[in-house]
ROZA-601142 format. One record per residue (C-alpha): residue in three letters; z, x, y. Coordinates in pm, whole numbers, padded with zeros to 5 digits, always signed. Layout:
BEGIN
ALAZXY/...
//
This chain:
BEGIN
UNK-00361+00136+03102/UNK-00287+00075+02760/UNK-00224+00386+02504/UNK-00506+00308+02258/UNK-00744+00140+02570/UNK-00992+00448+02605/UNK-00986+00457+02165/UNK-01104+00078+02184/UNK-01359+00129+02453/UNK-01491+00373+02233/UNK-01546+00214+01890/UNK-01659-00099+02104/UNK-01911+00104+02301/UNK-02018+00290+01947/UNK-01994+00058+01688/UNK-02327+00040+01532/UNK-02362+00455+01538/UNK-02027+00455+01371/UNK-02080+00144+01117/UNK-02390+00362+01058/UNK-02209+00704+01016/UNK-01951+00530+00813/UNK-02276+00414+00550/UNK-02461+00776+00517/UNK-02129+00901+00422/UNK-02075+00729+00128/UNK-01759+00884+00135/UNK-01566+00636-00111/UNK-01685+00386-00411/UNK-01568+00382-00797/UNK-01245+00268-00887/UNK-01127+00278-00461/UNK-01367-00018-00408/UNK-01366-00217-00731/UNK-01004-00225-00690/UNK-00971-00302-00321/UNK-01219-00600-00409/UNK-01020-00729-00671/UNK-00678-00740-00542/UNK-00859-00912-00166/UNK-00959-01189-00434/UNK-00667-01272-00591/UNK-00426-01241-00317/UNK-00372-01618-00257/UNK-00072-01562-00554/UNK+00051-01244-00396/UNK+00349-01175-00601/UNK+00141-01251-00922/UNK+00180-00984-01200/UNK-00284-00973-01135/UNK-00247-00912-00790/UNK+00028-00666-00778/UNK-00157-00456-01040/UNK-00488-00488-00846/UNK-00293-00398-00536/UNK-00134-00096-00772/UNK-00427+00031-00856/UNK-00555+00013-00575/UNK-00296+00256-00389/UNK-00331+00473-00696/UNK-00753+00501-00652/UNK-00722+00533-00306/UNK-00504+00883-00355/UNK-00116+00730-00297/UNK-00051+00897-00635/UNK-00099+01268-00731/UNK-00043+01416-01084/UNK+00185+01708-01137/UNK+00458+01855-00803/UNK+00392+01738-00474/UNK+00166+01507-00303/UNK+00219+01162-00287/UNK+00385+00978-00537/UNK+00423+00569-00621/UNK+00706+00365-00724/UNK+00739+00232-01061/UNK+00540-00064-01081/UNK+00838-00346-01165/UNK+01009-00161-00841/UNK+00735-00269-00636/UNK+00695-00596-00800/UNK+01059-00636-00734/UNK+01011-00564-00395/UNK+00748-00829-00320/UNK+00870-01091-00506/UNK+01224-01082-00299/UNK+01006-01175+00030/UNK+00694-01378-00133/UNK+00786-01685+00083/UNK+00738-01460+00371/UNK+00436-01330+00260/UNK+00267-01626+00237/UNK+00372-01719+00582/UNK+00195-01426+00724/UNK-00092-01464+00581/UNK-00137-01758+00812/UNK-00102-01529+01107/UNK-00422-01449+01344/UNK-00491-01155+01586/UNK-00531-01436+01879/UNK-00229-01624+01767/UNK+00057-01344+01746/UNK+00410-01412+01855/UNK+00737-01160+01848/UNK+00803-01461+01571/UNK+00521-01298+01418/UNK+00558-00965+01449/UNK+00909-00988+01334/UNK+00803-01128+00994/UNK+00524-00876+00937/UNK+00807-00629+01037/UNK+01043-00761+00798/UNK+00784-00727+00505/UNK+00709-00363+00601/UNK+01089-00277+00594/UNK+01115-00449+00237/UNK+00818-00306+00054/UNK+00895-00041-00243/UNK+00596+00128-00292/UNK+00616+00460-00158/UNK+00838+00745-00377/UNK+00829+00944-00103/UNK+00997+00912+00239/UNK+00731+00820+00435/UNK+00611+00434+00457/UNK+00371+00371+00676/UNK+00050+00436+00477/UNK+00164+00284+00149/UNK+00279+00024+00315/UNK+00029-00026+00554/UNK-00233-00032+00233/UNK-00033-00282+00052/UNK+00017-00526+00359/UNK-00361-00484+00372/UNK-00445-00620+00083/UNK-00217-00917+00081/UNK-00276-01004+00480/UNK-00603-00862+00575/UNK-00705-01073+00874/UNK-00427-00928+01046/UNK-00294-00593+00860/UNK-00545-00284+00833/UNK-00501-00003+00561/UNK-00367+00328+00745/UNK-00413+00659+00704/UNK-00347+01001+00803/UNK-00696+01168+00810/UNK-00904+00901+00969/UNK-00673+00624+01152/UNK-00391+00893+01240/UNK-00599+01174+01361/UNK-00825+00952+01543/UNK-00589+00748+01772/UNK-00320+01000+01795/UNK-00502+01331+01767/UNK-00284+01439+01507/UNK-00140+01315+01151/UNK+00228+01311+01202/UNK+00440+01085+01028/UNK+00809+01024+01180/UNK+00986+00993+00795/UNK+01183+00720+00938/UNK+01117+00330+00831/UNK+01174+00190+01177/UNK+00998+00431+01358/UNK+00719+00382+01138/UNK+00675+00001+01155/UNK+00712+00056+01563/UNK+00363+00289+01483/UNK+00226+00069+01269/UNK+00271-00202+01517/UNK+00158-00020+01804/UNK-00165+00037+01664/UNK-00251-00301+01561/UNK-00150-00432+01852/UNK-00286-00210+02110/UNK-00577-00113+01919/UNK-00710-00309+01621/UNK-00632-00665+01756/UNK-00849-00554+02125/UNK-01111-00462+01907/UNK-01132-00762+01667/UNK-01109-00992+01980/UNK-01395-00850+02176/UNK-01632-01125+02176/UNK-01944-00882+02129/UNK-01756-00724+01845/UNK-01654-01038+01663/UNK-01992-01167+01649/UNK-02152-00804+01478/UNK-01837-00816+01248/UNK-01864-01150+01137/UNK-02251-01070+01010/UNK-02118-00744+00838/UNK-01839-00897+00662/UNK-02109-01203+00522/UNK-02390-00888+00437/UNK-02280-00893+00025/UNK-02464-00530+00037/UNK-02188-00425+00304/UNK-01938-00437+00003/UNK-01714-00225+00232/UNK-01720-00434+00529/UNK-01444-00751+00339/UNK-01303-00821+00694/UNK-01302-00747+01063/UNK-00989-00514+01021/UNK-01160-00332+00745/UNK-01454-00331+00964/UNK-01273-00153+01211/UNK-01111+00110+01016/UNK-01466+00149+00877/UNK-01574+00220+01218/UNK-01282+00477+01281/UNK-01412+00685+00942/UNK-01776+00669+01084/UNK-01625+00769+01433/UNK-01464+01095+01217/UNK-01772+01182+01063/UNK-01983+01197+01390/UNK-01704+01389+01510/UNK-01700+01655+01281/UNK-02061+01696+01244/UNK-02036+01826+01608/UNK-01778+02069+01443/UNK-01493+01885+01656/
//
């Protein structure tokens, strides 16, 4: 048995009482999804000056950055602009990569990007980078977080401050979680009809869909006070 297998039969067996959870919340909107939006469009020139600043700002909306001591904190922007540019040929060869079609060839590339990414100020990668890759490769890469993605599939939000250990996380739950899901046949087929639903402004692919799903999962779990 798999470690994530009882996590996917779950959001498989629930996913239209989560999708729905994940809608009354209305936990997120503004600047977090204007953002996200815009730097999923312009993504086909991902180590354009637009994108990167989309992608920025995006990281920055979505919390990556806090004012004053402590918290998260960002790179300066031509550091991460640096950073991307060094491995845009690589880039652009994962985002030809599929869920159904993934190879260690593959994995070792989206490694390779996750190790070269200069986002994050502090020592921990895995969300910034996670969120980046997201936005650049989203048919394969989800965003990551601690509250929602961590805490569900783990049952905690630890964070091993080390860059190989984190990408062996990160990879773990794509493969043994998010890629299941997005394959199910059932699921596919309810994601695909979210994802074209231009009032599900949210729902921008089956990955996203899934981490949507996760949040919605977290919000019927603590309205039973879990």
């Amino acid at each position: 048995m798999g470690l994530y297998d009882a996590k996917v039969q779950d959001i498989l067996a629930n996913a239209e009482r989560y999708h729905d959870a994940f809608l009354q919340a209305e936990t997120f909107g503004g600047p977090s999804l204007y953002f996200h939006q815009r730097a999923l469009a312009t993504r086909t020139e991902p180590a354009s000056d637009t994108h990167l600043e989309y992608v920025y700002a995006t990281l920055a909306s979505w919390g990556m950055h806090r004012m004053g001591q402590g918290g998260s904190k960002m790179r300066p922007f031509d550091a991460f602009r640096a950073s991307v540019r060094r491995m845009e040929g690589d880039i652009r060869a994962a985002q030809a990569l599929t869920p159904e079609g993934m190879t260690e060839e593959g994995w070792s590339l989206l490694g390779g990007i996750f190790l070269g990414l200069d986002i994050m100020a502090s020592r921990t990668r895995l969300v910034g980078n996670s969120k980046v890759m997201h936005h650049m490769i989203p048919g394969l890469v989800p965003p990551i977080d601690r509250e929602y993605t961590l805490r569900y599939l783990k049952g905690n939000t630890n964070i091993a401050n080390d860059p190989a250990a984190e990408w062996r996380t990160m990879r773990s739950m794509i493969e043994g979680f998010f890629v299941p899901v997005a394959l199910d046949a059932a699921f596919a087929a309810r994601a695909a009809g979210w994802v074209a639903d231009a009032g599900l402004q949210w729902d921008s692919s089956p990955m996203k869909v899934v981490d949507n799903l996760i949040i919605g999962a977290r919000k019927v779990s603590g309205s039973r006070g879990r």
